[in-house]
N, C-alpha and C positions, 0 to 999 in steps of 0.2 A: 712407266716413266712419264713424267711430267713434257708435254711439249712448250717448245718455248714460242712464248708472244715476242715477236720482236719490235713492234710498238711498245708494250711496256717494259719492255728491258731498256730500251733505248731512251725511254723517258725517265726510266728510276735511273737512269747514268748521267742524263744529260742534267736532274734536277741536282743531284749530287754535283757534279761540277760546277751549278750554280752557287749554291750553299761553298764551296771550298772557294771559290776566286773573291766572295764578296767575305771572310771571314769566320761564316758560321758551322765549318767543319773544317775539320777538326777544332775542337773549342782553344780558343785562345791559350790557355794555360800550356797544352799539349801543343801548340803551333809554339809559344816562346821556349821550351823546352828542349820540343826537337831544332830548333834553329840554334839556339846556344849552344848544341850538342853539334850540330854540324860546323859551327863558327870553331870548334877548338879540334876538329879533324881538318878542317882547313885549313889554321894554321898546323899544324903538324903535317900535312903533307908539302906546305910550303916548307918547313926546316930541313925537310929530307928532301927538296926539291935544290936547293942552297948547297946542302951537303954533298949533294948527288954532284953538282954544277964544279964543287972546289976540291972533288976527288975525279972528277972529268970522265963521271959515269953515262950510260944512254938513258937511265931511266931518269936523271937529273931535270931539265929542262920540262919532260909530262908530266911529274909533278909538282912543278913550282906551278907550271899553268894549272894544272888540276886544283889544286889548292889556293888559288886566288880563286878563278872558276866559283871553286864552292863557297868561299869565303862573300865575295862578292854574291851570289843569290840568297845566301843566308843573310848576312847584313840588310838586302832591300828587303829580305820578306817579317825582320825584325821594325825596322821602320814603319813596314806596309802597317803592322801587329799595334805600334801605337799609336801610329796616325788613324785607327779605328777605334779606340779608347773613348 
């Protein structure tokens, strides 16, 4: 078994999170994709977040926020995605 360097482990992670905060990982195409995909779970768990609230259920209200939540981080990281264009 291979032992682990923990300088380079820590480095090929730390350059990796440089690469994803500044755009160039995951590549663009795969970042608007998963974001559009997560913008339409968002609205779907706001609907059942709605529905949950006018049938005066408990799980109503954690997902209306859950589903803004997601809605809202998806929307800024679509923005983020053209404003790097």
């Amino acid at each position: 078994m291979e032992r682990l360097d923990v300088r380079k482990h820590t480095k090929k992670y730390m350059d990796l999170a440089k690469r994803a905060s500044s755009g160039l990982y995951p590549n663009k195409k795969v970042a608007k994709i998963g974001s559009t995909i997560g913008m339409g779970l968002g609205g779907i768990l706001i609907c059942i977040g709605i529905y949950g609230i006018i049938q005066s259920t408990v799980f109503g209200m954690g997902s209306l926020i859950a589903g803004a939540a997601t809605c809202l981080s998806n929307g800024y990281n679509l923005k983020r995605i053209k404003c790097k264009n």
